[in-house]
N, C-alpha and C positions, 0 to 999 in steps of 0.2 A: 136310441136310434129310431125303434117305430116299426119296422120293420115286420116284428113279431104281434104290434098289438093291430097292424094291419091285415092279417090274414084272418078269412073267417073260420076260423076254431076256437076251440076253449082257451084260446091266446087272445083273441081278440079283445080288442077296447075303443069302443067308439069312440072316432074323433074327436069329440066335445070334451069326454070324461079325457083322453090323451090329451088335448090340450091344456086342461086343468092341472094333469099331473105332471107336466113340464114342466107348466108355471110355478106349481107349489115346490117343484125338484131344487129349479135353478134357484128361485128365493130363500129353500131354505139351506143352498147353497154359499150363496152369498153373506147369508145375516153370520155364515161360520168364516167369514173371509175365504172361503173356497174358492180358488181360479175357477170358471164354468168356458168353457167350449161345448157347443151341442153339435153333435153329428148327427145326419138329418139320413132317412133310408136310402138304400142303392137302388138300383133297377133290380128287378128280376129275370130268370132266365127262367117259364114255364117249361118249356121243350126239355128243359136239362134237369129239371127237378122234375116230371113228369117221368121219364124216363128211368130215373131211379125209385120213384113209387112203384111205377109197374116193376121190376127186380126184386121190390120187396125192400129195399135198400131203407127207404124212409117210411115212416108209421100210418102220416096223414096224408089225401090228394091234396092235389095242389090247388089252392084257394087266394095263391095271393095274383095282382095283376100289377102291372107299372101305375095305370092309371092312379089308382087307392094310392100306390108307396108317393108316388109324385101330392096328391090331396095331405098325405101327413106331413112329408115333407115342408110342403109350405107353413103347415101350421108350426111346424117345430122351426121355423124360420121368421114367421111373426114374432112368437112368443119368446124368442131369443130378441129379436129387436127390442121387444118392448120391455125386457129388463137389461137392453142394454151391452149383451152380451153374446162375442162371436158367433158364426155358424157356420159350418163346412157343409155346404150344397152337397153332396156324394150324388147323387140322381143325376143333378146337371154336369157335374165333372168326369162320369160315368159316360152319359152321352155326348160330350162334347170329346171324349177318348176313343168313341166310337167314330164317331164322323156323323151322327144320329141328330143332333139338334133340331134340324127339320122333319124328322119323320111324322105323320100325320098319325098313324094310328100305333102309340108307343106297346101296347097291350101284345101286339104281335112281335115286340122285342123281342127276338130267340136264339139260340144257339145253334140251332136249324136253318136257319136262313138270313142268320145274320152272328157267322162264326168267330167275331171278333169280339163276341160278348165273352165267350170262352177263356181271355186273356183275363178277365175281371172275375165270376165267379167260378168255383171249383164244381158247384152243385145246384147251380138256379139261385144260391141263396149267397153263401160264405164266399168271401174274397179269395183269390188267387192271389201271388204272389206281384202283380202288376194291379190290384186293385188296394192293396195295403201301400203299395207305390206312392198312390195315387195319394191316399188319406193319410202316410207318414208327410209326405211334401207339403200338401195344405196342412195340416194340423203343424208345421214347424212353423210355415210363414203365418199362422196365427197367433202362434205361441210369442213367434219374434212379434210381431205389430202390437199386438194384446198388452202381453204380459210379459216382456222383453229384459225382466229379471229374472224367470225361469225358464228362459231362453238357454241352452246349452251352452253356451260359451260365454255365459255370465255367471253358472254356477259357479262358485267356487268349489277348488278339490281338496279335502279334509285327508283322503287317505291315498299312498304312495302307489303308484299303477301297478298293478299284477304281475309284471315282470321284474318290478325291482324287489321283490319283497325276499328277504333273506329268509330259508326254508332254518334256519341253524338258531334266530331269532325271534323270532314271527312278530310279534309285540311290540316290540321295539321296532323294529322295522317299518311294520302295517303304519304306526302311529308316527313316526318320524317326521312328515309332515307337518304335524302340530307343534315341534319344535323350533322348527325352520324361522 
């Protein structure tokens, strides 16, 4: 995602060296026939991760900015291009959920004064239950456009659904299926 090697801590990974390790991810991805989707980083909420430093809640202060997450993000958006290979914007789809797309100075994105970041992160950092929303919906219509054989409703189903299954059999039952 980027996210992590964006902040300045002992997390951190300069862009250059990040983009290197995309590159080498996704290729040596692919040389295994791996399906690759890259999920590029979300915005941050300093105000709401700030907030829980000072409680003690989390370890380190807060180091990361939108700016930096938006700079990886493009990178993790090149380097998917350039082998070819989808990408889920989260940054953009972040702000264009907010109503943000024009804001001029993204860095002051906050929870603080701009309370509808709060629908996305739990903590300045990790998704809320409307930001997984956001990243299940695009990663399905990628899934479907991409790779549209492991698409959900092209899987085929090998075993019997949860509710049929005879608790008096189980074996027979579970595998039944493969009889059919």
């Amino acid at each position: 995602w980027g996210t992590n090697d964006a902040v300045d801590t002992f997390q951190h990974v300069y862009i250059k060296k990040y983009e290197n390790n995309m590159d080498e991810m996704i290729r040596m991805a692919k040389k295994r026939n791996i399906a690759v989707i890259v999920i590029g980083p979300t915005l941050h909420d300093t105000y709401a991760y700030t907030e829980l430093y000072k409680q003690g809640v989390v370890e380190f202060a807060d180091t990361a900015k939108n700016s930096t997450n938006k700079k990886y993000s493009e990178v993790a958006k090149k380097v998917s291009k350039a082998n070819g290979v989808p990408y889920i914007d989260l940054w953009t789809l972040f702000l264009e959920f907010g109503g943000w797309e024009d804001l001029q100075d993204v860095d002051n994105l906050n929870s603080k004064d701009y309370p509808k970041i709060k629908e996305l992160l739990i903590d300045g950092i990790h998704l809320q239950p409307q930001g997984y929303k956001i990243l299940f919906e695009n990663l399905q219509k990628v899934i479907k456009e991409f790779y549209p054989d492991l698409y959900f409703e092209n899987i085929p189903e090998h075993l019997i659904a949860w509710d049929k299954i005879d608790n008096n059999d189980m074996e027979n039952s579970i595998f039944s299926m493969e009889r059919d």
